[in-house]
Structure formats: structure tokens, C-alpha cells
N, C-alpha and C positions, 0 to 999 in steps of 0.2 A: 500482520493481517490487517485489513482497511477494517476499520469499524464507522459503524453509523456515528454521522454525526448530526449535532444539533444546525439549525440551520446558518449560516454563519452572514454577519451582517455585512452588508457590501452596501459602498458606495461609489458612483461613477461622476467621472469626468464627461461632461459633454459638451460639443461646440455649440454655436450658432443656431442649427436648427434643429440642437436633442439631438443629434446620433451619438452615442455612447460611445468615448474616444480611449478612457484608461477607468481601469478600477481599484479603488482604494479601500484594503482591507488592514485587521489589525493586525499588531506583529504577532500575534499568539495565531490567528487565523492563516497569518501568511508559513509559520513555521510548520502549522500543522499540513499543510497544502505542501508543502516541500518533505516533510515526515512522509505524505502518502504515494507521493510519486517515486522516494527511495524505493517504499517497501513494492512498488508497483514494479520497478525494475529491477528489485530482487527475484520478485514471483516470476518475470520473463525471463530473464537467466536460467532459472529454474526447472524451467517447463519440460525443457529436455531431459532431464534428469532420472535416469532409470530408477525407477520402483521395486522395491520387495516386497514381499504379501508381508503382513505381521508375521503370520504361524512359523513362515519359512525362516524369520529373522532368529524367531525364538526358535525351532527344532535346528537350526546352523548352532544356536547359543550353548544348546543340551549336549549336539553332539559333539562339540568342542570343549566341554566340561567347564564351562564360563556360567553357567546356570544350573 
């Protein structure tokens, strides 16, 4: 799950007249940016993924003698 993060310090590449051309981040910031994208395309894989209520998981649990 994404969690908040602190703000993370960026610096940019610019040309000639300041348009901002590439950005240069730290490796801890760049690894976590790559951390949140995984988890990002986990959660969309995800998304289809059919749901069980709780209660139903537990009363399936009961009635199979697993609980």
C-alpha cells in the first residue's frame, strides 16, 4: 500500500532558457518511486479480483470445521 511520503528533494536539469529537461533524484528516493509503482501495478492487477464479505469467509470456515 502507498504510504505518505515526506517530501522528497528534487533537482532538475535545465537548458538554455530554464525549461526543465531531466530530474535528478536520490538513489533511496529513486528506489522508493520504483517501490510505489510495483505496488501500484499490483493494486491494478488486483482490481478485478472477486470479493468475499468477511462473515461469509468465517461462516464457509465454521461450516467446514476449519474454525
Amino acid at each position: 500500500m502507498l504510504k505518505e511520503r515526506k517530501k522528497q528533494k528534487v533537482r532538475y536539469i535545465t537548458d538554455k532558457e530554464g525549461n526543465k529537461k531531466e530530474v535528478i533524484l536520490s538513489i533511496n528516493d529513486y528506489n522508493q518511486l520504483l517501490e510505489d509503482i510495483e505496488d501500484l501495478v499490483i493494486a491494478a492487477a488486483r482490481e478485478k479480483d472477486i470479493l468475499i464479505d468477511h462473515d461469509k469467509v468465517l461462516e464457509q470456515l465454521r461450516k467446514d470445521g476449519l474454525l
